[in-house]
C-alpha positions in Angstrom: -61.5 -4.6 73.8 -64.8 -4.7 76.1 -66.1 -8.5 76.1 -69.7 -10.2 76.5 -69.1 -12.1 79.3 -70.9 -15.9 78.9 -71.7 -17.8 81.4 -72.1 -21.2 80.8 -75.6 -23.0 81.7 -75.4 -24.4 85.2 -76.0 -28.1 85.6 -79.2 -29.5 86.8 -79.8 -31.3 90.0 -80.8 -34.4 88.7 -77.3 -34.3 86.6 -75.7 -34.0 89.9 -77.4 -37.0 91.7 -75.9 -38.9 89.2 -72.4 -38.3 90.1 -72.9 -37.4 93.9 -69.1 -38.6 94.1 -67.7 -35.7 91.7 -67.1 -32.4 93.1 -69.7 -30.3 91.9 -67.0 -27.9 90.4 -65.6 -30.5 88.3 -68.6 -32.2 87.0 -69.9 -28.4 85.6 -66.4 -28.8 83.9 -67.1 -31.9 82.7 -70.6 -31.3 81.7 -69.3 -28.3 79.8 -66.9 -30.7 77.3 -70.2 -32.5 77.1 -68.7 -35.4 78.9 -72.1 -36.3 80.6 -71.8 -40.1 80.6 -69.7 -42.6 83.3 -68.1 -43.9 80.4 -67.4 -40.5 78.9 -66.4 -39.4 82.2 -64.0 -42.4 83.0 -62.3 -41.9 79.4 -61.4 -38.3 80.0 -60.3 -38.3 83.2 -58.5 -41.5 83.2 -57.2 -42.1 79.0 -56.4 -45.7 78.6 -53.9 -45.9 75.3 -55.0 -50.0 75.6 -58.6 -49.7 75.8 -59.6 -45.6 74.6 -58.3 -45.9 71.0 -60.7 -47.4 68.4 -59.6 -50.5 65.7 -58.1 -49.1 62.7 -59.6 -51.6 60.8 -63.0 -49.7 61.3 -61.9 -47.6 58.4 -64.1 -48.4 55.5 -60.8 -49.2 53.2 -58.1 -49.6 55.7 -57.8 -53.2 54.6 -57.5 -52.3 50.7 -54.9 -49.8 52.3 -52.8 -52.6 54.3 -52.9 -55.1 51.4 -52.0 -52.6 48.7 -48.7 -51.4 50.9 -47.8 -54.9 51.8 -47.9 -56.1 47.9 -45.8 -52.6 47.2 -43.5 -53.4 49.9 -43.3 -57.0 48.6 -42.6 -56.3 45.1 -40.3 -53.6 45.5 -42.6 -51.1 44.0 -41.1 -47.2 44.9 -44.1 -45.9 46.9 -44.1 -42.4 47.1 -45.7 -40.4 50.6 -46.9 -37.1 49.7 -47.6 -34.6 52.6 -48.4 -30.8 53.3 -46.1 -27.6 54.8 -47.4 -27.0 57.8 -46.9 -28.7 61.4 -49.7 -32.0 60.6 -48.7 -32.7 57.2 -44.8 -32.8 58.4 -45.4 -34.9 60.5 -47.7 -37.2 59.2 -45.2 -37.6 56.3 -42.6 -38.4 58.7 -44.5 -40.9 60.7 -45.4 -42.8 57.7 -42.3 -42.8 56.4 -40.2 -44.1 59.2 -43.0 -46.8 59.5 -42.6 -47.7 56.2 -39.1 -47.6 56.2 -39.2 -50.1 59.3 -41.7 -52.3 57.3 -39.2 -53.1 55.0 -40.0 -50.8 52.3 -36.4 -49.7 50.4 -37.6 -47.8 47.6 -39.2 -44.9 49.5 -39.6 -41.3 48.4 -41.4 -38.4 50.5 -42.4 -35.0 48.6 -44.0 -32.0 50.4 -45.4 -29.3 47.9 -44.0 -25.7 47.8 -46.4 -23.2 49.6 -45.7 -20.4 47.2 -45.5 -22.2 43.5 -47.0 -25.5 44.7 -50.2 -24.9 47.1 -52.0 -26.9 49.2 -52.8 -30.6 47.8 -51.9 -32.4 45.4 -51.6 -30.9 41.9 -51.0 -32.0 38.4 -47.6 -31.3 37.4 -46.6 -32.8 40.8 -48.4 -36.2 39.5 -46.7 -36.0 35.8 -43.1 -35.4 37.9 -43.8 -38.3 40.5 -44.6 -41.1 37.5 -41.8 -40.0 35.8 -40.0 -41.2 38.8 -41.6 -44.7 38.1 -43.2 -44.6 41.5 -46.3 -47.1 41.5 -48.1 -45.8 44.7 -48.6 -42.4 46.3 -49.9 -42.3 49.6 -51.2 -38.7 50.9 -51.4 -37.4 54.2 -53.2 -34.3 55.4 -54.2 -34.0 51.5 -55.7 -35.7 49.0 -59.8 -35.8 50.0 -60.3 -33.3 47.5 -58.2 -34.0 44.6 -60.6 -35.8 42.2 -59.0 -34.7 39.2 -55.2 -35.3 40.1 -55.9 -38.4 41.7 -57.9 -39.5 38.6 -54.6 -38.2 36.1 -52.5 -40.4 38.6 -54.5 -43.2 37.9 -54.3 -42.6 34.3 -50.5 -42.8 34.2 -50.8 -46.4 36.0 -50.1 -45.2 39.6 -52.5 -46.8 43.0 -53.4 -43.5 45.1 -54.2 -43.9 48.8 -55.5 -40.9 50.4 -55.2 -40.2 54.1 -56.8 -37.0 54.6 -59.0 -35.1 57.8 -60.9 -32.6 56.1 -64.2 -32.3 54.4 -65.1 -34.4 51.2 -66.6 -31.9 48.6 -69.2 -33.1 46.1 -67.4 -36.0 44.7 -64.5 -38.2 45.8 -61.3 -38.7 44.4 -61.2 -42.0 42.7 -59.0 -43.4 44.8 -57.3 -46.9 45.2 -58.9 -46.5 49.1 -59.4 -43.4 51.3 -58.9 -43.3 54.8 -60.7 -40.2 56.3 -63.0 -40.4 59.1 -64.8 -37.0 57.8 -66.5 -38.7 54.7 -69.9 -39.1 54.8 -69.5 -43.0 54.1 -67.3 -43.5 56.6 -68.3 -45.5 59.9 -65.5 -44.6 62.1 -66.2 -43.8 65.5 -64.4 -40.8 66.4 -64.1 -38.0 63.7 -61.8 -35.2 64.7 -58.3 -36.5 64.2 -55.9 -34.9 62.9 -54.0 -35.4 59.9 -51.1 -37.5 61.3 -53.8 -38.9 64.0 -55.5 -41.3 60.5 -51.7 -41.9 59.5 -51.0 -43.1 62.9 -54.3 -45.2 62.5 -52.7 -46.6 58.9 -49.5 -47.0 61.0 -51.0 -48.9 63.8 -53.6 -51.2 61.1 -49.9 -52.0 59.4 -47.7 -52.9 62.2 -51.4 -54.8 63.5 -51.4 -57.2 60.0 -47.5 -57.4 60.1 -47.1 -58.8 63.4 -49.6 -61.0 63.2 -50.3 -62.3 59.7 -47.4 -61.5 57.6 -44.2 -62.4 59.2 -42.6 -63.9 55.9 -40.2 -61.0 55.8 -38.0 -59.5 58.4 -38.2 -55.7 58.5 -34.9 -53.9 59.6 -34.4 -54.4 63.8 -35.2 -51.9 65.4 -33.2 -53.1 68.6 -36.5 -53.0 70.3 -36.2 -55.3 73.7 -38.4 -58.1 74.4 -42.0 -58.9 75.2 -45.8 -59.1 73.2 -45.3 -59.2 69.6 -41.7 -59.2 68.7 -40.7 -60.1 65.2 -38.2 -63.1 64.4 -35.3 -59.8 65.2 -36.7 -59.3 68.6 -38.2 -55.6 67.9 -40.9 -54.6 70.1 -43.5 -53.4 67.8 -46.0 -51.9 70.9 -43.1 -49.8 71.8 -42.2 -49.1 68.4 -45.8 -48.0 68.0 -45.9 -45.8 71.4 -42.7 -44.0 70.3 -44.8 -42.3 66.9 -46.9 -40.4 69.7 -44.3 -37.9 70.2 -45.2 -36.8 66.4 -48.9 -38.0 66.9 -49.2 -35.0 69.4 -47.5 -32.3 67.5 -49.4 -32.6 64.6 -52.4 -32.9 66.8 -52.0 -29.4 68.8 -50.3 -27.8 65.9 -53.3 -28.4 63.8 -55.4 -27.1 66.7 -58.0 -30.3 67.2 -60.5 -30.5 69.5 -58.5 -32.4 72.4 -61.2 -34.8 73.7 -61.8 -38.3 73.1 -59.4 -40.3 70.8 -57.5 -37.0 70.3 -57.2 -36.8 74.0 -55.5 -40.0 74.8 -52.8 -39.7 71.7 -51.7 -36.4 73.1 -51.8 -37.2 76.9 -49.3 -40.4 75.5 -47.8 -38.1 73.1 -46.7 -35.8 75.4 -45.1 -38.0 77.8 -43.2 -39.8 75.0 -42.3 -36.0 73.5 -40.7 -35.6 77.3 -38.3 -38.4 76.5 -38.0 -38.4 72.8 -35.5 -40.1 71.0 -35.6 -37.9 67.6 -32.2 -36.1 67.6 -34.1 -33.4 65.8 -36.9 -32.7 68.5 -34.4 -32.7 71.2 -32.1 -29.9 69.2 -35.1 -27.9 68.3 -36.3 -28.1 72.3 -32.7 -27.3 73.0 -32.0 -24.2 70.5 -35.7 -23.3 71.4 -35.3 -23.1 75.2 -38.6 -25.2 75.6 -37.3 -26.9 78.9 -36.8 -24.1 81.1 -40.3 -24.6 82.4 -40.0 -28.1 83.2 -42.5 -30.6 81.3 -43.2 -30.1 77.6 -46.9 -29.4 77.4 -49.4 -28.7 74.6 -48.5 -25.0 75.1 -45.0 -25.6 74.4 -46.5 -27.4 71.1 -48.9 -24.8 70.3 -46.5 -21.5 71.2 -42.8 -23.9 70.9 -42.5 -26.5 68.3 -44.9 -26.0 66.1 -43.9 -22.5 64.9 -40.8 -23.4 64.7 -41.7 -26.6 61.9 -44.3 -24.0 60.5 -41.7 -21.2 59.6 -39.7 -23.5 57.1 -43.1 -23.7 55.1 -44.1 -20.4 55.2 -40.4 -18.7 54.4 -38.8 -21.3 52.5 -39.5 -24.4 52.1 -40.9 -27.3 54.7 -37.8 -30.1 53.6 -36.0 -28.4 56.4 -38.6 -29.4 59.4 -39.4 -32.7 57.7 -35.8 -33.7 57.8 -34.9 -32.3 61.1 -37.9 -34.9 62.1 -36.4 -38.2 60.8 -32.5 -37.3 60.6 -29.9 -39.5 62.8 -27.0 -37.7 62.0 -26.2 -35.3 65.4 -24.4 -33.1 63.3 -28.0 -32.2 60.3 -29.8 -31.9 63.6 -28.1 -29.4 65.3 -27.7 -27.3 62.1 -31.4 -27.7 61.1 -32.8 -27.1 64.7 -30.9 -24.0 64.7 -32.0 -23.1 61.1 -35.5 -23.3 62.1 -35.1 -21.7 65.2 -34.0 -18.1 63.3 -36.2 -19.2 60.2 -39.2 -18.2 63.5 -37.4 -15.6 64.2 -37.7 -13.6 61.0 -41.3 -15.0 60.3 -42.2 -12.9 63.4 -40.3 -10.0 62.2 -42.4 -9.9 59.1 -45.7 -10.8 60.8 -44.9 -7.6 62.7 -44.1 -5.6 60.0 -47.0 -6.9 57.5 -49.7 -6.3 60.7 -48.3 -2.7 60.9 -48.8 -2.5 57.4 -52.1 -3.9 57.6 -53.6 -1.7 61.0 -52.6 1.2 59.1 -54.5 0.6 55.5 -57.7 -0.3 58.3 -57.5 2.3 59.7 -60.4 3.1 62.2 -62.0 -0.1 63.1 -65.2 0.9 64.5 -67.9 1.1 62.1 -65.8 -1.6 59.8 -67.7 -5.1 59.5 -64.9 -6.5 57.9 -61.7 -5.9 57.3 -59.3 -5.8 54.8 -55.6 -5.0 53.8 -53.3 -5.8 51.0 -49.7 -5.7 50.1 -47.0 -6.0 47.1 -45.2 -9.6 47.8 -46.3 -10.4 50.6 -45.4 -14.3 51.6 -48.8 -16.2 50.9 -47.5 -18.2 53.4 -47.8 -15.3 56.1 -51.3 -13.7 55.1 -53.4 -15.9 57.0 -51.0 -15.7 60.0 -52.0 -11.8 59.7 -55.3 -12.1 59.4 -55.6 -14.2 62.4 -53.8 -12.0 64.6 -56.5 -8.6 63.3 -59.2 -10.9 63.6 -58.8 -12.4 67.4 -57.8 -8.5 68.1 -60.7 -6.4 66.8 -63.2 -9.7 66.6 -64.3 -8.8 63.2 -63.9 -10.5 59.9 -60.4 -9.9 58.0 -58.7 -10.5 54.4 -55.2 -10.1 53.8 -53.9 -10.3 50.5 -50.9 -10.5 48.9 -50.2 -8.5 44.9 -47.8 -10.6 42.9 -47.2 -9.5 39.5 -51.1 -10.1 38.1 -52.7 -11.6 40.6 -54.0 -11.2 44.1 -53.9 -14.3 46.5 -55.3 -14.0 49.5 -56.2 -15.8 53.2 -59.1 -14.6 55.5 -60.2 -15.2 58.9 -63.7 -15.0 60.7 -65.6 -14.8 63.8 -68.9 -17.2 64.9 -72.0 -16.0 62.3 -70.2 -15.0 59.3 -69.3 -18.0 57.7 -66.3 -16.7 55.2 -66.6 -19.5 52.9 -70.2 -19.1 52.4 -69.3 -15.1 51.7 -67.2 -16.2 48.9 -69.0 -18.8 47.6 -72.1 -15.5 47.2 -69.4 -13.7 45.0 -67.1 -16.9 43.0 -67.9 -15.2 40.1 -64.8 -12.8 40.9 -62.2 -16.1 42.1 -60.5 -18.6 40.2 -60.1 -20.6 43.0 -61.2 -20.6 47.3 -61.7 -23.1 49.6 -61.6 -23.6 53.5 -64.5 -23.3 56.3 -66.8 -21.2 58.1 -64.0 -19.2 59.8 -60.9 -19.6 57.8 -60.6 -19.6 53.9 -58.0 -18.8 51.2 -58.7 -17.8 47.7 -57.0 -16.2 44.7 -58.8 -13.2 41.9 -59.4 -13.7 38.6 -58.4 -10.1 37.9 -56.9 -7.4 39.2 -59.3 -5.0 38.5 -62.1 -6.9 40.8 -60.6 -5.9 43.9 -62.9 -3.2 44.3 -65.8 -4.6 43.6 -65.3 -8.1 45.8 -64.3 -5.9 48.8 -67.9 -4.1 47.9 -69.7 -7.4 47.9 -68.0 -8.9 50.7 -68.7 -5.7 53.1 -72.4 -5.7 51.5 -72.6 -9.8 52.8 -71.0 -8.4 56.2 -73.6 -6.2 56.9 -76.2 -8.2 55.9 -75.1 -10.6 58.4 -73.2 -9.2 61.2 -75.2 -7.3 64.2 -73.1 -4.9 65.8 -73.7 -6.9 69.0 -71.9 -10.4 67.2 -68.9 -7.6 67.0 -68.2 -8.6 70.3 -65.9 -11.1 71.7 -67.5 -13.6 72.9 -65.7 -15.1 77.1 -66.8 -18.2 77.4 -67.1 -18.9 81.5 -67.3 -22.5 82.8 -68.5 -21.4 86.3 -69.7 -18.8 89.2 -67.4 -19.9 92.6 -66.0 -18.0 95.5 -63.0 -18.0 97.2 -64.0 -20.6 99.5 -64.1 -23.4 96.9 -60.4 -22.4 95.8 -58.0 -25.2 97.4 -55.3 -28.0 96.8 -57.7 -30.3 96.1 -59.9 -28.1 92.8 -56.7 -27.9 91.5 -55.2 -30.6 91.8 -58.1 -32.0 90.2 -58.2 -29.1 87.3 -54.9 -30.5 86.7 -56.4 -33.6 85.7 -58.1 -31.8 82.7 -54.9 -31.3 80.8 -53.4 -31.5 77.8 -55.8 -28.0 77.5 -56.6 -26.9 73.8 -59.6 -26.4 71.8 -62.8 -28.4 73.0 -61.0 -28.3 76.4 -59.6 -25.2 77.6 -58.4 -24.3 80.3 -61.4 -23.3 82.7 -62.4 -20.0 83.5 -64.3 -19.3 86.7 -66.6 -16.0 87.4 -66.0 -14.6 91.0 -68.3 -11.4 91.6 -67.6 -9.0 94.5 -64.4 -9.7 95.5 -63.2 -6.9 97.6 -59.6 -5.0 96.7 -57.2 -5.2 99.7 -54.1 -4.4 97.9 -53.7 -2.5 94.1 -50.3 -2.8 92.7 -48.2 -2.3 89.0 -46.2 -4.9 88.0 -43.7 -5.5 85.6 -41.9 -3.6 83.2 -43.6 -0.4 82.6 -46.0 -1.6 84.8 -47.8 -3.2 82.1 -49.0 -6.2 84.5 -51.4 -5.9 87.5 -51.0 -7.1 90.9 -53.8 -7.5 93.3 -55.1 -9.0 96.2 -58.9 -10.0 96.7 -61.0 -10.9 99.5 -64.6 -12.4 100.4 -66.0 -12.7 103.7 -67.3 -16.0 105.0 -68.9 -16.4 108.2 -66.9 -13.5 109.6 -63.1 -15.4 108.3 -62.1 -13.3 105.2 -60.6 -15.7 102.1 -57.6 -13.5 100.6 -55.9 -14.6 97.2 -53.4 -12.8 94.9 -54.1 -11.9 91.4 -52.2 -11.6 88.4 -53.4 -9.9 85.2 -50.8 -10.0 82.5 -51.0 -6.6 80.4 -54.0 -5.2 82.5 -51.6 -2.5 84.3 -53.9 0.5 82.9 -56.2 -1.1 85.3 -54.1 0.1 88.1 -55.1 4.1 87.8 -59.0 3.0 87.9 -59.3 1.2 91.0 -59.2 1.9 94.7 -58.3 0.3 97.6 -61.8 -1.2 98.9 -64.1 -0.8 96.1 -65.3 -4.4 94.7 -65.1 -6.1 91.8 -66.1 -8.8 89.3 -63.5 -11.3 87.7 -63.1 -13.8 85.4 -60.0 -16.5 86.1 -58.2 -19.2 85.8 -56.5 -21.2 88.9 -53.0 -21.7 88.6 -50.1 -22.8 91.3 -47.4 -19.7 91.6 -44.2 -21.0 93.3 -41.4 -18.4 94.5 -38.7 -19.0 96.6 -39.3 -22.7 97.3 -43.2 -21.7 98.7 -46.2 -22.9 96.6 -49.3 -21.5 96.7 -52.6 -20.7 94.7 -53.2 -17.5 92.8 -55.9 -16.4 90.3 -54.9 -15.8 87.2 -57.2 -12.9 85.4 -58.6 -13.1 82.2 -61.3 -10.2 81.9 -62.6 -7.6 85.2 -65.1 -5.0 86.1 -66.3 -3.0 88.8 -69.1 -4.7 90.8 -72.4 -3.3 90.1 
């Protein structure tokens, strides 16, 4: 699909003079992530795990929080962790519960809610279950902000709730024992984006903080940690213990797709160097069975496109037990089988994403004069709607809602492009839902009746037109910077390099090179689906050559000619073959020169 090609504003000259230090390449970079401070600057470049990360105790309630676990801990109370399916609420359940467990806590349950009968959040005959278990305190992760009414039935049957949550409050909080979410409009916290399993890792780190330091009277199990700063009376190392969470810190993090700048940033950049030498028997099955290391270092793309599929497909097929235990197991033997469980569980969730987007393409139809889209199907997995609709919307850049028709009611999960907020479209037309929630560019949301379809896809496409330009239709390619070939070299990339873990808020940058002359035209690959070229610009009479790669731009091949020029977009990446090293340009979008 044709893309609007954005090129971001160039920095001034007075920006510049204050960094005259800072290759002017990298400080555009910079200045894009709106890093535009020495101090911002320093803390991106250089993430300090002792000095980057804010106090825990910031949180409004984190010392309600601390207290109330410590007296639950103390009195033998069962305390009950209550998480979500997907890759943040897995593992934010499983942080907290091995922290717990190391705490000293021995009546300990953890519960993740079915995706299909259960739902996101908490939910009432979840609550009425759980005090029937006599547990006196629930702790949520990656849920809970919203749940006024089941957090006020929990009260009610004489259980302490204590929310840890990332998203949104709505009109009214839950009337919780304390809440720990950096997103509520109360809240003083200094950085706002973490993740799910980022504010457990904060109650995690406020816990081990007030145990090590002010309640010492009773020995948690050792953790054979070896010695140095604050070691209990058993001689566990409770920094390291603390460091080794990151590994989960950072899938949760990138699987959750959080902007990966500030705090964010330095809990990954740890994360993934503690994820390189993990000691979970799980994670190093599921890298094995996965194939993860054949690249070399574990990045946040083997997260994003590796791990976190893999714990997402026991939510969405069957149930997310299986990736929570395969995250806190010690037996060698429960590893291996649930690595391997999960592994195939990923396999046949792609094999029905496949078959439910063919399904879906073909009720669509012709695209063209569509707005927004929609398609629907007879027991379709709730859990794999929204994976659909993502994949039609970052295709045809258009609004989508996939639904799913089980017995009398229609569930369904939609996805949306910048200018048409999706939530606000449904909150035009509620009269026809019983339920939706979400944000501007993701929502899910379930009929009333049956018999509304037809008139909610009318209003919807109605609210699309109203809002949508044919113009906003087109994907937007978001360019850090115009260079030549001349400012391609060790050094740029070396210091691109610097810039990862890439993800949203920092990805990986894109440079616009305009008439670069074609010196070599080649298909690559099988089927020649890949194009091959090579690219020159004169300087001074010395001609700069690089090789480019564009993966599934063969067609390409058949409309170019040997000498003509041309305008690319690319990223800078090191290609190594046969023990030589050397710089290539990777292409994301091209056009013929004007």
């Amino acid at each position: 699909m044709k893309k609007k090609w954005n090129l971001r504003e160039k920095i001034s000259q007075k920006f510049e003079a204050q960094f005259p230090e800072v290759n002017s390449v990298i400080l555009q970079l910079l200045y894009n992530r709106g890093l535009k401070t020495q101090e911002e600057i320093d803390e991106f470049l250089m993430p300090d795990y002792s000095q980057d990360l804010h106090d825990p105790f910031l949180f409004q309630d984190m010392t309600k929080a601390v207290e109330r676990i410590f007296k639950a801990i103390k009195g033998g109370e069962k305390i009950l962790v209550y998480g979500d399916y997907d890759t943040d609420g897995i593992t934010s359940a499983a942080l907290l519960k091995i922290v717990l467990e190391a705490l000293g806590a021995k009546n300990l349950e953890v519960r993740l809610p079915d995706r299909e009968s259960e739902g996101y959040g908490l939910n009432k005959g979840a609550i009425e279950e759980i005090a029937k278990k006599k547990v006196m305190l629930i702790i949520t992760c990656d849920c809970g902000i919203t749940n006024k009414e089941e957090v006020g039935l929990a009260n009610n049957l004489g259980m302490d709730v204590i929310v840890t949550d990332h998203h949104e409050e709505t009109t009214e909080l839950p009337p919780a024992y304390a809440i720990i979410d950096a997103k509520i409009k109360r809240e003083k916290y200094l950085f706002k984006n973490l993740a799910g399993v980022g504010v457990a890792f904060k109650l995690a780190q406020a816990l081990i903080h007030e145990f090590t330091f002010t309640r010492q009277s009773f020995a948690p199990q050792n953790l054979g940690g070896q010695a140095g700063t604050r070691n209990d009376t058993n001689g566990t190392n409770w920094e390291g213990f603390e460091k080794w969470l990151l590994d989960l810190v950072a899938i949760g993090t990138v699987g959750d797709m959080c902007v990966l700048l500030g705090e964010n940033r330095t809990l990954v950049r740890y994360g993934l160097m503690v994820l390189n030498k993990t000691k979970r028997l799980g994670l190093r099955k599921l890298i094995e069975v996965a194939d993860l290391s054949r690249e070399g270092k574990l990045d946040a793309h083997s997260i994003s496109f590796g791990l976190s599929p893999r714990l997402n497909a026991a939510g969405r097929l069957n149930h997310a037990n299986n990736a929570y235990k395969l995250l806190v197991t010690d037996e060698e033997e429960e590893a291996g089988e649930l690595a391997t469980e999960l592994n195939e569980s990923n396999g046949a969730r792609r094999r029905l994403t496949d078959e439910m987007l063919k399904e879906s393409l073909k009720q669509i139809g012709e695209v063209k004069n569509q707005k927004i889209l929609f398609a629907l199907g007879n027991d379709w997995l709730v859990g794999m709607v929204g994976l659909v609709a993502g994949k039609i919307c970052d295709e045809y850049n258009r609004p989508v809602m996939v639904m799913t028709r089980r017995g009398n009611e229609i569930t369904g999960s939609g996805r949306s492009i910048i200018g048409f907020d999706i939530v606000g479209a449904l909150e035009e037309i509620k009269k026809f839902l019983m339920e939706f929630g979400g944000h501007k560019e993701a929502c899910g949301f379930t009929l009333k009746n049956i018999e509304d379809l037809e008139k909610f896809k009318r209003k919807l496409t109605q609210i699309a037109e109203r809002e949508l330009k044919s113009e906003d239709l087109l994907p937007v390619l978001s360019i850090d910077a115009e260079i030549t070939l001349k400012d391609i070299n060790w050094e740029l990339w070396e210091s691109i390099e610097g810039f990862r873990p890439f993800g949203k808020g920092n990805p990986k940058p894109c440079f616009f090179m305009k008439n670069l002359k074609l010196e070599d035209i080649r298909e690559v690959g099988q089927n020649g689906g890949h194009l091959k070229l090579k690219v020159s610009q004169m300087f001074q009479e010395k001609k700069k050559i690089f090789d480019a790669i564009g993966f599934g731009l063969g067609e390409w091949a058949e409309k170019l000619r040997f000498g003509q020029e041309i305008d690319m977009v690319s990223n800078i990446e090191a290609n190594e073959w046969n023990g030589t090293k050397e710089l290539q340009l990777k292409i994301v979008d091209l056009k013929l020169s004007d």
